[in-house]
N, CA and C atoms of all chains as a GROMACS GRO file, in nm:
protein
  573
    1UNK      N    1  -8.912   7.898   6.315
    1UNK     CA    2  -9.026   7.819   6.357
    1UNK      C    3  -9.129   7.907   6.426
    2UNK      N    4  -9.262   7.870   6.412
    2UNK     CA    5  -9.337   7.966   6.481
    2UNK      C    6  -9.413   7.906   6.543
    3UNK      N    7  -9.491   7.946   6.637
    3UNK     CA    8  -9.566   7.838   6.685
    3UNK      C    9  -9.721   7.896   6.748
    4UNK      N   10  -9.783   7.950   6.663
    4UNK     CA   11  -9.942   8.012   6.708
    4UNK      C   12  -9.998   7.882   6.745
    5UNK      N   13 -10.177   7.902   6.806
    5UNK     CA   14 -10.215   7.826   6.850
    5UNK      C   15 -10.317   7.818   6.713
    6UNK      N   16 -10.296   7.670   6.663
    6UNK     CA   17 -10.370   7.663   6.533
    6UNK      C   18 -10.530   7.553   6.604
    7UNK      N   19 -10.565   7.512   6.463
    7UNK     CA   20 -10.718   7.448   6.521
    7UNK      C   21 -10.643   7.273   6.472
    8UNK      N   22 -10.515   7.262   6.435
    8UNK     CA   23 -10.489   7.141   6.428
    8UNK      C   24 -10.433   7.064   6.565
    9UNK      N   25 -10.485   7.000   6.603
    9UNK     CA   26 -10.481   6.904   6.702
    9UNK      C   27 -10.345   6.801   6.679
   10UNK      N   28 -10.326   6.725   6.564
   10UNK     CA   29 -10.165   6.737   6.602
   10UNK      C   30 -10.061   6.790   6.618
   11UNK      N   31 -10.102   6.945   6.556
   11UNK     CA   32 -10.000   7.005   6.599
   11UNK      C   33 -10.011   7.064   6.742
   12UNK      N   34 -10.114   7.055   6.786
   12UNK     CA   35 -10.133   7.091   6.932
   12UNK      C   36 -10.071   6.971   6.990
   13UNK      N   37 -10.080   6.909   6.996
   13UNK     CA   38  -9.999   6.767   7.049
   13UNK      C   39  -9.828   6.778   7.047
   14UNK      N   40  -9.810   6.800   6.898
   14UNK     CA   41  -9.655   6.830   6.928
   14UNK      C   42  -9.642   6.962   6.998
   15UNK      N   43  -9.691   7.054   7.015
   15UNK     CA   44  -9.625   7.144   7.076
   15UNK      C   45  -9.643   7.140   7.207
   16UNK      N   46  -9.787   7.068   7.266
   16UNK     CA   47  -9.765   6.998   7.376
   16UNK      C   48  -9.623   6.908   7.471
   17UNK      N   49  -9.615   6.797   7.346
   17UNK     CA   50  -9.514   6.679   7.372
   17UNK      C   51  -9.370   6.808   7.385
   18UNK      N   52  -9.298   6.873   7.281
   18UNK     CA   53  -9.171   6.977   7.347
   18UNK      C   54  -9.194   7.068   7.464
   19UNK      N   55  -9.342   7.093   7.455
   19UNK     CA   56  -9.329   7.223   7.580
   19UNK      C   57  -9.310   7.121   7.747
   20UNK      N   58  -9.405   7.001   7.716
   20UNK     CA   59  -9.346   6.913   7.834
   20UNK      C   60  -9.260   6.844   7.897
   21UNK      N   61  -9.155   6.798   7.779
   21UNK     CA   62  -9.070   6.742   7.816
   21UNK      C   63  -8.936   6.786   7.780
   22UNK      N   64  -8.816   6.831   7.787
   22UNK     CA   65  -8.700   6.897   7.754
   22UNK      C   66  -8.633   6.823   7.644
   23UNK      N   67  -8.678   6.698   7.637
   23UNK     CA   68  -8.544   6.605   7.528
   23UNK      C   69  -8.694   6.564   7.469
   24UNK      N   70  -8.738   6.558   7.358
   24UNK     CA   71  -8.813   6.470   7.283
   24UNK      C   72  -8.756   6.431   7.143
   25UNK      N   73  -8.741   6.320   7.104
   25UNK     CA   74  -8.712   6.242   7.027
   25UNK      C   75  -8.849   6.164   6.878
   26UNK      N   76  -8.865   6.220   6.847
   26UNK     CA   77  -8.998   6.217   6.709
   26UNK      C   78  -8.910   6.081   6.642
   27UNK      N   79  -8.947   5.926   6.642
   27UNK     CA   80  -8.857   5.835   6.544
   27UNK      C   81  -9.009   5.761   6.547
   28UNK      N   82  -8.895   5.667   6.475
   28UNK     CA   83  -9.001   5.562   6.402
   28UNK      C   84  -8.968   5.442   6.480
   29UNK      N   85  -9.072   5.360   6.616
   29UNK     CA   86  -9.057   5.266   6.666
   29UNK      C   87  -9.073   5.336   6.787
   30UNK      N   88  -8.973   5.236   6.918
   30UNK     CA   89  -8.998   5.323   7.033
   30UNK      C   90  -8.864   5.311   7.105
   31UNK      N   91  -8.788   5.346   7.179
   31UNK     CA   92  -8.639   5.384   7.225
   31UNK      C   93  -8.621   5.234   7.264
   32UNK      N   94  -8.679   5.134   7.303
   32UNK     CA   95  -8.631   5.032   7.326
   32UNK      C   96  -8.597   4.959   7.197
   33UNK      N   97  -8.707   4.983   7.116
   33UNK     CA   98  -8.727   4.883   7.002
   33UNK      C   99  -8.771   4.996   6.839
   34UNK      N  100  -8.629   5.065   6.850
   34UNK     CA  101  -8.642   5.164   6.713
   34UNK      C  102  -8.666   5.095   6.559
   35UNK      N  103  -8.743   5.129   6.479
   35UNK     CA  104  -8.758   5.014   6.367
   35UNK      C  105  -8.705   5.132   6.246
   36UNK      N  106  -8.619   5.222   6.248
   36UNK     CA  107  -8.515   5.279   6.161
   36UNK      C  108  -8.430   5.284   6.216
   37UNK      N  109  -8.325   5.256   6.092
   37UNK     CA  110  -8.174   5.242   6.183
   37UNK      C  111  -8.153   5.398   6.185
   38UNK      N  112  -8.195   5.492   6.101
   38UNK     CA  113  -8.164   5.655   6.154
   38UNK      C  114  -8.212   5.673   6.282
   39UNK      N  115  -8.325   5.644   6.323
   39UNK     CA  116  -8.374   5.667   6.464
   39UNK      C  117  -8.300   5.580   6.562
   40UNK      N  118  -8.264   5.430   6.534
   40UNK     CA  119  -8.161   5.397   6.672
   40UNK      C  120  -8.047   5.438   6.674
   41UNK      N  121  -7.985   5.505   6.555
   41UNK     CA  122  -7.864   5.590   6.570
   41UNK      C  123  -7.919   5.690   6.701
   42UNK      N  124  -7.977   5.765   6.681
   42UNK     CA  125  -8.055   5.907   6.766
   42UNK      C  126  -8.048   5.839   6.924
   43UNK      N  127  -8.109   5.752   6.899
   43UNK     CA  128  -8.152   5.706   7.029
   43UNK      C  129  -8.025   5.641   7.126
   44UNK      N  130  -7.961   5.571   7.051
   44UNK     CA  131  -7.806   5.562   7.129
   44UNK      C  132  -7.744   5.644   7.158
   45UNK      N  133  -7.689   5.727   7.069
   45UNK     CA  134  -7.658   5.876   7.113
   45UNK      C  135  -7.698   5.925   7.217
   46UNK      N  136  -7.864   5.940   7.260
   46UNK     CA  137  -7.874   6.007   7.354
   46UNK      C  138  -7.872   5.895   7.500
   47UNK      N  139  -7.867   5.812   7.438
   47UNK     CA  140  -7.855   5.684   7.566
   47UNK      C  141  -7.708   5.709   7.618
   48UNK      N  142  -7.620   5.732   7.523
   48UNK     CA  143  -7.499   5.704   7.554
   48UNK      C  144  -7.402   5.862   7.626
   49UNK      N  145  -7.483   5.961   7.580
   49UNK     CA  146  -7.461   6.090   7.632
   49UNK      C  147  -7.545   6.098   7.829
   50UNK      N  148  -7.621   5.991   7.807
   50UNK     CA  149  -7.733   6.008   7.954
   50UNK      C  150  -7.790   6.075   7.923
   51UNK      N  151  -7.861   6.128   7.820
   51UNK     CA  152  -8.001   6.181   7.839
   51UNK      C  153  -8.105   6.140   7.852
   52UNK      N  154  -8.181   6.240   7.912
   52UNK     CA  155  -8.362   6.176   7.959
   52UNK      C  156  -8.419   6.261   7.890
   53UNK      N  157  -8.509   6.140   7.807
   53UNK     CA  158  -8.549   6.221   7.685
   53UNK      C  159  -8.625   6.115   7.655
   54UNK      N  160  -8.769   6.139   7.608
   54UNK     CA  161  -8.930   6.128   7.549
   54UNK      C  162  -8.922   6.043   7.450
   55UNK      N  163  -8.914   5.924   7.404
   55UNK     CA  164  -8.956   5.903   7.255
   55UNK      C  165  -9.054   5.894   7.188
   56UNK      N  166  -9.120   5.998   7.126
   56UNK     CA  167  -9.282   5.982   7.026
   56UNK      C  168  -9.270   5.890   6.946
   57UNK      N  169  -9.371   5.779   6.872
   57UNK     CA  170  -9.327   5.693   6.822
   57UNK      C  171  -9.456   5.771   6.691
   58UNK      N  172  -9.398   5.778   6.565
   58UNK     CA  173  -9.453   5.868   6.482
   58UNK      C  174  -9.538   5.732   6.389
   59UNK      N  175  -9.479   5.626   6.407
   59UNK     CA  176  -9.547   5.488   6.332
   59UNK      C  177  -9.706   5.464   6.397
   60UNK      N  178  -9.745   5.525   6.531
   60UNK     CA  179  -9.859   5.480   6.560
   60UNK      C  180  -9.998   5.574   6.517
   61UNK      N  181  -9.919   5.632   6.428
   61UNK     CA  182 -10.027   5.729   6.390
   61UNK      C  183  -9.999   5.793   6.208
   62UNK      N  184 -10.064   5.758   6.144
   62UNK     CA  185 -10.032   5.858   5.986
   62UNK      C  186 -10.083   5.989   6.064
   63UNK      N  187 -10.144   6.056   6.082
   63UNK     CA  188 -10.165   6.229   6.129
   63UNK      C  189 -10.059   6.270   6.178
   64UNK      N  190 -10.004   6.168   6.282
   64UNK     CA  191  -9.860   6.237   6.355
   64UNK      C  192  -9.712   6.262   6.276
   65UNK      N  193  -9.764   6.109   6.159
   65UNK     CA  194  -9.609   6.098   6.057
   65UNK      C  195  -9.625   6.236   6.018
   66UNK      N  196  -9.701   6.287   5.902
   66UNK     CA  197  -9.687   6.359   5.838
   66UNK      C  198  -9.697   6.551   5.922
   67UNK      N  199  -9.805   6.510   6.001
   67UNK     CA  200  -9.784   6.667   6.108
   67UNK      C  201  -9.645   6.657   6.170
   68UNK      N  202  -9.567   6.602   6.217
   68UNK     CA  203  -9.466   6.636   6.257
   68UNK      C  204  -9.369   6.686   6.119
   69UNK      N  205  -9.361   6.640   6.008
   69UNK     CA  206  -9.240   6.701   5.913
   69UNK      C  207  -9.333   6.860   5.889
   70UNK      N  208  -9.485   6.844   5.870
   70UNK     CA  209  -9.503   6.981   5.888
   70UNK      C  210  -9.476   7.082   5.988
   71UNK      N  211  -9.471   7.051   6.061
   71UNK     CA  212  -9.451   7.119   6.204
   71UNK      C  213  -9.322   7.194   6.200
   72UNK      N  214  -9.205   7.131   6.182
   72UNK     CA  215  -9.037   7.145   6.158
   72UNK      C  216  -9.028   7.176   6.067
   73UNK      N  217  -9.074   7.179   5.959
   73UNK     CA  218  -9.044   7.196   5.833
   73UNK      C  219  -8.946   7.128   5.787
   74UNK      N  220  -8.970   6.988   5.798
   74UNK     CA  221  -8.873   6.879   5.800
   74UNK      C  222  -8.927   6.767   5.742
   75UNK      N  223  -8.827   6.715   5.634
   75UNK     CA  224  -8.912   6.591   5.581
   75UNK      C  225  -8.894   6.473   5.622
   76UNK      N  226  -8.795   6.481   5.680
   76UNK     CA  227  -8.748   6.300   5.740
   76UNK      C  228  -8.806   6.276   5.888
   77UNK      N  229  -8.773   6.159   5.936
   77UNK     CA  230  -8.784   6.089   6.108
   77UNK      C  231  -8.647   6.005   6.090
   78UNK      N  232  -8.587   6.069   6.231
   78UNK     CA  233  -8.591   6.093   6.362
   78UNK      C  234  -8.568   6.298   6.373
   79UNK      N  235  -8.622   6.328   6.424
   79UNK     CA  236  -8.664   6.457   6.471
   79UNK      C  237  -8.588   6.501   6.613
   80UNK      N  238  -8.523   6.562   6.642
   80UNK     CA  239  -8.497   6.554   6.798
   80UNK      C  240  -8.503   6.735   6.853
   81UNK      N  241  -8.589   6.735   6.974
   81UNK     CA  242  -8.620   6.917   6.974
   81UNK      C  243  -8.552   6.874   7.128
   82UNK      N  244  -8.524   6.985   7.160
   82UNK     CA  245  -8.440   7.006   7.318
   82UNK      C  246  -8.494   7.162   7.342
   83UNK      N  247  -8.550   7.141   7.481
   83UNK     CA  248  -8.647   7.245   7.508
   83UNK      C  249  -8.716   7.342   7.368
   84UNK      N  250  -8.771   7.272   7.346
   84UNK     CA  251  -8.876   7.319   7.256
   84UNK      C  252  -8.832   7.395   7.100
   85UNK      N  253  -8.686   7.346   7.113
   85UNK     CA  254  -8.651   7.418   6.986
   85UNK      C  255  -8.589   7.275   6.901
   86UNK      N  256  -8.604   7.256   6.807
   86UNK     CA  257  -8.561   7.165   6.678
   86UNK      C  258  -8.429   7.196   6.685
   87UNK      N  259  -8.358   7.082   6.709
   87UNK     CA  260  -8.237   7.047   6.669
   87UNK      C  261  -8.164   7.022   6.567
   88UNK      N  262  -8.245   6.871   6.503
   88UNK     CA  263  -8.248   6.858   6.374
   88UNK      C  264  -8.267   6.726   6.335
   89UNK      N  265  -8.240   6.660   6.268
   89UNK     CA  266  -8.266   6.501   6.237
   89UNK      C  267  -8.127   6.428   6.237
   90UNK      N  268  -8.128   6.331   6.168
   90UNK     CA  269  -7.994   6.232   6.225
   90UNK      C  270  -7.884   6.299   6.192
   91UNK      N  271  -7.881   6.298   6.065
   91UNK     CA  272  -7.740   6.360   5.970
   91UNK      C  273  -7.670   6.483   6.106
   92UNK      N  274  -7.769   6.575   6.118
   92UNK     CA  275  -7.734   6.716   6.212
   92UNK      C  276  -7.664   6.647   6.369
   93UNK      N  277  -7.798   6.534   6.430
   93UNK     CA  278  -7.785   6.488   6.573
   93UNK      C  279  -7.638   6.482   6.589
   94UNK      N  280  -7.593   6.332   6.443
   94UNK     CA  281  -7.446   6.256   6.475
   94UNK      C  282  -7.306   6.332   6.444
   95UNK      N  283  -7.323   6.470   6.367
   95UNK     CA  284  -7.238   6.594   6.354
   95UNK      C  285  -7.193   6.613   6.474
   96UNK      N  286  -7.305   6.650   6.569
   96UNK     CA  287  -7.355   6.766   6.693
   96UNK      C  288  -7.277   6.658   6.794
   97UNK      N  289  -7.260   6.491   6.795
   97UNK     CA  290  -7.248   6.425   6.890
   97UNK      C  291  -7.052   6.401   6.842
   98UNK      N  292  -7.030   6.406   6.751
   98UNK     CA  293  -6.891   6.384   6.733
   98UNK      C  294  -6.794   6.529   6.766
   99UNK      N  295  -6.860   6.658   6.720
   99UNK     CA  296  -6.786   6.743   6.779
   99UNK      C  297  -6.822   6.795   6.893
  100UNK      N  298  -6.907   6.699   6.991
  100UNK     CA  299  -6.923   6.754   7.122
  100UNK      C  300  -6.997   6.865   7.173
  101UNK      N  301  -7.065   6.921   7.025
  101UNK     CA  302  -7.192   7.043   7.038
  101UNK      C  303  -7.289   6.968   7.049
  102UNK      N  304  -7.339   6.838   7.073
  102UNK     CA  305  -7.470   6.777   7.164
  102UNK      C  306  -7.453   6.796   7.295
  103UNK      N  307  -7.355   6.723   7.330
  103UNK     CA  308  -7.329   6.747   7.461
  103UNK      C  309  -7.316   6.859   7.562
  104UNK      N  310  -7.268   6.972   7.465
  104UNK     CA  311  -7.237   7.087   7.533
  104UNK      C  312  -7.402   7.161   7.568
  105UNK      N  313  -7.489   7.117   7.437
  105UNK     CA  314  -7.613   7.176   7.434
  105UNK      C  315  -7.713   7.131   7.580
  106UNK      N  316  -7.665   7.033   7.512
  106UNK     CA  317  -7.762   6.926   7.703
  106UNK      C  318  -7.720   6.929   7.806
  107UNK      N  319  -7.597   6.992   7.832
  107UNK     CA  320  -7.539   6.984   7.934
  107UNK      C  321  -7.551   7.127   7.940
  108UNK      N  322  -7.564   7.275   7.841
  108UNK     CA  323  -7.584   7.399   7.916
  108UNK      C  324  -7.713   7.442   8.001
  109UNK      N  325  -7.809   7.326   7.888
  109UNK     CA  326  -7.928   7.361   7.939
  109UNK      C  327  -7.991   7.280   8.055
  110UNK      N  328  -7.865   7.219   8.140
  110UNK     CA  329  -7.894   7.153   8.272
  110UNK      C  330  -7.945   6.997   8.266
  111UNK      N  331  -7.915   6.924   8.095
  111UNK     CA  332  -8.017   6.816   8.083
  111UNK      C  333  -7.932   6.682   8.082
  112UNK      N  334  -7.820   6.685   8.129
  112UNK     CA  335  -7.709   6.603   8.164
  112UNK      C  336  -7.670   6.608   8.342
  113UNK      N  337  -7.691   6.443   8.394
  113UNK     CA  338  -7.618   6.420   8.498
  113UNK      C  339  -7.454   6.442   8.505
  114UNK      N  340  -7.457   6.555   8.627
  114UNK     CA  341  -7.324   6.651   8.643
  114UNK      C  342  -7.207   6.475   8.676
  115UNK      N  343  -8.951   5.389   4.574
  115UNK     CA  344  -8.945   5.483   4.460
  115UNK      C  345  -8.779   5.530   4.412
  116UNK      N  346  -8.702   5.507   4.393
  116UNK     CA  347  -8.579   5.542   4.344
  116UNK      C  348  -8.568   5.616   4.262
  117UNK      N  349  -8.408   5.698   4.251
  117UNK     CA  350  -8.374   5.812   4.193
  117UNK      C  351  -8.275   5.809   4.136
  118UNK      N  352  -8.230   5.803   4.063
  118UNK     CA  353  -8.129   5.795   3.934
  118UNK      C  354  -8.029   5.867   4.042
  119UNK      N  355  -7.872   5.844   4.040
  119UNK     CA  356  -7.801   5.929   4.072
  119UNK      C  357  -7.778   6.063   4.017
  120UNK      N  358  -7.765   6.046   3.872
  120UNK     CA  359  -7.740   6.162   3.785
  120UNK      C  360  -7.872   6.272   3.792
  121UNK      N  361  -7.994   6.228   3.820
  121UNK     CA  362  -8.088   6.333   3.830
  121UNK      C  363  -8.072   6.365   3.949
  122UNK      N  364  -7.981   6.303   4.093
  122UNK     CA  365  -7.995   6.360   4.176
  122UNK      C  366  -7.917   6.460   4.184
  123UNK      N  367  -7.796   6.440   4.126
  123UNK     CA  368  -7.672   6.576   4.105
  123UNK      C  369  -7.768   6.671   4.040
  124UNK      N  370  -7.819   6.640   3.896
  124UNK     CA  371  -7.888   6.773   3.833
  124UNK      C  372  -7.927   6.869   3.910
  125UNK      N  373  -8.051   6.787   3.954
  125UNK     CA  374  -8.161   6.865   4.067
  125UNK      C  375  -8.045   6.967   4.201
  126UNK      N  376  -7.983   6.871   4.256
  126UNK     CA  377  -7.919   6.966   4.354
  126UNK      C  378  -7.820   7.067   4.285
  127UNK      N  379  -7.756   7.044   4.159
  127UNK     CA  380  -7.690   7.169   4.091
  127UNK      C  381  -7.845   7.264   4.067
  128UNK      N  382  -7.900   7.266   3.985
  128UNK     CA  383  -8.011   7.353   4.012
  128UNK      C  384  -8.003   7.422   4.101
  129UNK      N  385  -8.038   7.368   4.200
  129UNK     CA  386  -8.039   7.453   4.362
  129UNK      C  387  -7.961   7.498   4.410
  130UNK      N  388  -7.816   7.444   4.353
  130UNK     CA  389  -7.709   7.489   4.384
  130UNK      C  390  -7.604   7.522   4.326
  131UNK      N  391  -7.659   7.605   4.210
  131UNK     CA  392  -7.537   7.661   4.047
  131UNK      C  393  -7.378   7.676   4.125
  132UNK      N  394  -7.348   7.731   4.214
  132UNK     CA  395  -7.222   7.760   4.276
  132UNK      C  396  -7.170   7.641   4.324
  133UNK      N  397  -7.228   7.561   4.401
  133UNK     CA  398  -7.155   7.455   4.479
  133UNK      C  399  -7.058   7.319   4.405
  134UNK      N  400  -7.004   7.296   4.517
  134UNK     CA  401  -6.881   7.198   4.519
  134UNK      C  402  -7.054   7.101   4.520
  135UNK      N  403  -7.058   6.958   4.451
  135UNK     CA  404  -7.135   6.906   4.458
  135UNK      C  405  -7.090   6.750   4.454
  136UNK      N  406  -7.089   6.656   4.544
  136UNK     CA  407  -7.061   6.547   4.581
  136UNK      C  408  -7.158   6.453   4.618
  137UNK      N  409  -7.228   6.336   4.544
  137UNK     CA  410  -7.325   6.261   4.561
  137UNK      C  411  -7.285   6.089   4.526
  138UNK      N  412  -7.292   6.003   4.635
  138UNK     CA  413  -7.262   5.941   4.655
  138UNK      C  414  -7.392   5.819   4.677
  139UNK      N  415  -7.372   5.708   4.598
  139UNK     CA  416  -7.508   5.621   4.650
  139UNK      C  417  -7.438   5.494   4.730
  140UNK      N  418  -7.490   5.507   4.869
  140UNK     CA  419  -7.450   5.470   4.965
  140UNK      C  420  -7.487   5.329   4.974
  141UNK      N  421  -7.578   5.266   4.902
  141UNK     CA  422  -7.673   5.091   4.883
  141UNK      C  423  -7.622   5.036   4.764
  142UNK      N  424  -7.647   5.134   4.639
  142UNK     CA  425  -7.604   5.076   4.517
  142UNK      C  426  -7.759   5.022   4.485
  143UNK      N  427  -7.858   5.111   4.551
  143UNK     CA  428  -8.018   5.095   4.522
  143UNK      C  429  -8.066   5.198   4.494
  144UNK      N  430  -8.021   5.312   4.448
  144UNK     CA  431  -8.088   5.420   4.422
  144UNK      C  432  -8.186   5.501   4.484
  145UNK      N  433  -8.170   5.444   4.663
  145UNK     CA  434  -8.231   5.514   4.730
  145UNK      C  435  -8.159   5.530   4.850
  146UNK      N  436  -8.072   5.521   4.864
  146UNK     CA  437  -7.991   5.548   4.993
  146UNK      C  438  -7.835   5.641   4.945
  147UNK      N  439  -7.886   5.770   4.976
  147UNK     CA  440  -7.759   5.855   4.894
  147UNK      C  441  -7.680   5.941   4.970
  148UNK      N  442  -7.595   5.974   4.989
  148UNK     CA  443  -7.526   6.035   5.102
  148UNK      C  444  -7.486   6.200   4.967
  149UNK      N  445  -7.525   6.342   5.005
  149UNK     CA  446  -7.488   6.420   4.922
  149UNK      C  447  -7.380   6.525   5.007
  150UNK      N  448  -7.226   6.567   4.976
  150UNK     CA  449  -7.176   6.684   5.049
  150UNK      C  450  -7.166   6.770   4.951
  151UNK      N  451  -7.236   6.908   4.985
  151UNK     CA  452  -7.288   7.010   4.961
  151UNK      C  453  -7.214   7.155   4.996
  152UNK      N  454  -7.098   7.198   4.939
  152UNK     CA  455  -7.054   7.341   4.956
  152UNK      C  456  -7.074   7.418   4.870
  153UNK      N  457  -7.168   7.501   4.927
  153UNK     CA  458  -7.234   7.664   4.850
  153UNK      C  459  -7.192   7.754   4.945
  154UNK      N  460  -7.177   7.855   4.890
  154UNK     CA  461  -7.190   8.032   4.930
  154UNK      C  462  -7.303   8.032   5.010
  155UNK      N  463  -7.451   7.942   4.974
  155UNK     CA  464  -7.578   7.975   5.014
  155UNK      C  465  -7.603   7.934   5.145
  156UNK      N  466  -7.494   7.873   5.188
  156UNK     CA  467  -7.490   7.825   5.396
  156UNK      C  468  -7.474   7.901   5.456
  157UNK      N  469  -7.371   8.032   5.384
  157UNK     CA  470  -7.262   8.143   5.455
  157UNK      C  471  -7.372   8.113   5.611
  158UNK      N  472  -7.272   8.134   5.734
  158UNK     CA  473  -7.401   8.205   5.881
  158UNK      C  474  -7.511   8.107   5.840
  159UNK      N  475  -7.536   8.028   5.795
  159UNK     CA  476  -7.654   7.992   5.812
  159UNK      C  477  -7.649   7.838   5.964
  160UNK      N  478  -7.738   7.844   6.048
  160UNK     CA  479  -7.731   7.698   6.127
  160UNK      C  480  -7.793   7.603   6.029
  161UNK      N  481  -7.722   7.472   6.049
  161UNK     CA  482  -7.769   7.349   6.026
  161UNK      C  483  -7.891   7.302   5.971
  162UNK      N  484  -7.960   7.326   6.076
  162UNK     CA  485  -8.051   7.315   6.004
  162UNK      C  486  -8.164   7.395   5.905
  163UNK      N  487  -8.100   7.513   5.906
  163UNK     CA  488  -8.143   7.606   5.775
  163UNK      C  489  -8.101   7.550   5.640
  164UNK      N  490  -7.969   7.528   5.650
  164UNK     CA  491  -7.886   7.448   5.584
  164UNK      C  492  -7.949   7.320   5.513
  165UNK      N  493  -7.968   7.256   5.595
  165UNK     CA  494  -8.078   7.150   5.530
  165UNK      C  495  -8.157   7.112   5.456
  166UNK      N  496  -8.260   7.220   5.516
  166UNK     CA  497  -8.401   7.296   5.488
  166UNK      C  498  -8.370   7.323   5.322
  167UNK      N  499  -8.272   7.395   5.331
  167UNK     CA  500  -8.233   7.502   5.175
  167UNK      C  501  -8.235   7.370   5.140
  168UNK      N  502  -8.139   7.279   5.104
  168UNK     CA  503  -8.162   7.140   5.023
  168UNK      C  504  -8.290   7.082   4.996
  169UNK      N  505  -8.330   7.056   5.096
  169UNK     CA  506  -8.472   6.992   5.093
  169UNK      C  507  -8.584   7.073   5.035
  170UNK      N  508  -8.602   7.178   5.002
  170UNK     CA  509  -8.680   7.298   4.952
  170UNK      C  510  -8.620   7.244   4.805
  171UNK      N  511  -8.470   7.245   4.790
  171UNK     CA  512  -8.430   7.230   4.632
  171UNK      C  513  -8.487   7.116   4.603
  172UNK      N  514  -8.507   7.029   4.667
  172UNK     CA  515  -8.540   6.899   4.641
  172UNK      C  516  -8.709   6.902   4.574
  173UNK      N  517  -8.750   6.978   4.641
  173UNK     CA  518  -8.891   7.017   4.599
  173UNK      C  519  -9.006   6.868   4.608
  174UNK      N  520  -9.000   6.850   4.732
  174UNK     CA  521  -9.092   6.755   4.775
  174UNK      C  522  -9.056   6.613   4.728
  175UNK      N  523  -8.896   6.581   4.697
  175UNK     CA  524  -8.864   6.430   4.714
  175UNK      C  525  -8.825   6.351   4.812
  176UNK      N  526  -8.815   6.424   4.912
  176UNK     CA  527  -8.722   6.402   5.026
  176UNK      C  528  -8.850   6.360   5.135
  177UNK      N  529  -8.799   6.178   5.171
  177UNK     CA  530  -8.869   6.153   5.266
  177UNK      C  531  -8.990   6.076   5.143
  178UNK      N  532  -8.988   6.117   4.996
  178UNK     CA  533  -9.082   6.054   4.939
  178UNK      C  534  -8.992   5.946   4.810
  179UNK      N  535  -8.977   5.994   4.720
  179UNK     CA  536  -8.892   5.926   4.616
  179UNK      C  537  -8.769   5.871   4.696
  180UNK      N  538  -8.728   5.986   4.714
  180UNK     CA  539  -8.635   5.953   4.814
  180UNK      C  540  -8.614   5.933   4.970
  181UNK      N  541  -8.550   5.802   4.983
  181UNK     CA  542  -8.613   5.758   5.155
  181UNK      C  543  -8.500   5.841   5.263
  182UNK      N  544  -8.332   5.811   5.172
  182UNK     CA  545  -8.223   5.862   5.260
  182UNK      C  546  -8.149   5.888   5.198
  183UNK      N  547  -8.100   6.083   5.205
  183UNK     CA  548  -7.986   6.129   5.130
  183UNK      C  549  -7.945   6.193   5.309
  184UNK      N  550  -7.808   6.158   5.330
  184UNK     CA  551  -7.763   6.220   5.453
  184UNK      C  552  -7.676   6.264   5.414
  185UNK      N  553  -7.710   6.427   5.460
  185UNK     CA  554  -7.624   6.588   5.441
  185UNK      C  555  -7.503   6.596   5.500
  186UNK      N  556  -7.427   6.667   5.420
  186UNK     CA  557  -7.316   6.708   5.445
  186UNK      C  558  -7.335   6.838   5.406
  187UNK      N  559  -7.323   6.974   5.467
  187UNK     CA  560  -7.319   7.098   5.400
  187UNK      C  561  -7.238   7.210   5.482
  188UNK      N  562  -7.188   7.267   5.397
  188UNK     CA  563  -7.075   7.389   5.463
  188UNK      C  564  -7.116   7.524   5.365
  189UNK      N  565  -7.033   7.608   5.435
  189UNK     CA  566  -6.974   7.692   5.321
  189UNK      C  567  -6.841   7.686   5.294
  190UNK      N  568  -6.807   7.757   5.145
  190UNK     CA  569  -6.674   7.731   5.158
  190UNK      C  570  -6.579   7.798   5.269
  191UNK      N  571  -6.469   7.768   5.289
  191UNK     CA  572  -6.388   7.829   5.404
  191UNK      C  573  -6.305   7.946   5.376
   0.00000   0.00000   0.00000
């Protein structure tokens, strides 16, 4: 992933939204009220691990749908970056959450209540 | 937009002449497909490189024709 400073403004936005917040979550809807069931998979997961973590809602915008799979080089939503690095999308998240390499990740990088 | 199962095996043999290739349609709608994927071409690779390599084979269906194929990919052991 690279991340120069380009003249696109959503992508200035996403790299904004990871550099600010440690857990961001890119789905479709919003963490209360996810309108893909791949994204409320994501979002329980991290509910259920305790993480505090951002949800972008990529539906309120076509510039953001499609700049974010550019951005990652990723074609689907839900998206999930943890300090500023791409994690991966659902398939990767619910891997990462059954063998306990989510947890270990959020919890090395200090983003889990001890 | 739906995808034939059998063109979806093709396409990912293409991309993936070596691999163990397993494709599964998860609706019985031709758009919800679950694929597990063992190639040589993961060896060391993370996850989501892994992916990526699929979705590159896919060559711009993914997310369009197709709404949901959820990965399975290794190398062999």
């Amino acid at each position: 992933m690279t991340e120069t400073t380009t003249a696109n403004p959503v992508h200035d936005f996403i790299a904004g939204a990871i550099a600010d917040h440690p857990v961001v979550l890119f789905m479709k809807g919003v963490p209360e009220q996810p309108q893909c069931g791949f994204s409320a998979v994501c979002v329980q997961i991290l509910d259920h691990l305790g993480a505090d973590f951002v949800g972008v809602n990529v539906l309120q915008n076509d510039a953001l749908r499609q700049g974010i799979k550019d951005f990652s080089d990723w074609p689907t939503i839900p998206q999930l970056y943890v300090k500023g690095e791409f994690v991966g999308g659902a398939d990767i998240v619910r891997e990462m959450f059954q063998s306990g390499e989510l947890k270990t990740l959020l919890a090395d990088k200090g983003l889990l209540e001890a | 937009m739906p995808i034939a199962q059998t063109d979806l095996e093709t396409i990912l043999r293409e991309g993936f002449p070596d691999a163990e290739i397993a494709v599964e349609d998860l609706a019985g709608d031709g758009d919800h497909y679950k694929a597990r994927i063992v190639s040589t071409a993961f060896a060391g690779l993370p996850r989501v490189r892994q992916h990526q390599l699929v979705y590159a084979a896919l060559k711009g269906r993914m997310g369009g024709e197709l709404h949901a194929l959820a990965l399975e990919t290794s190398a062999p052991a």
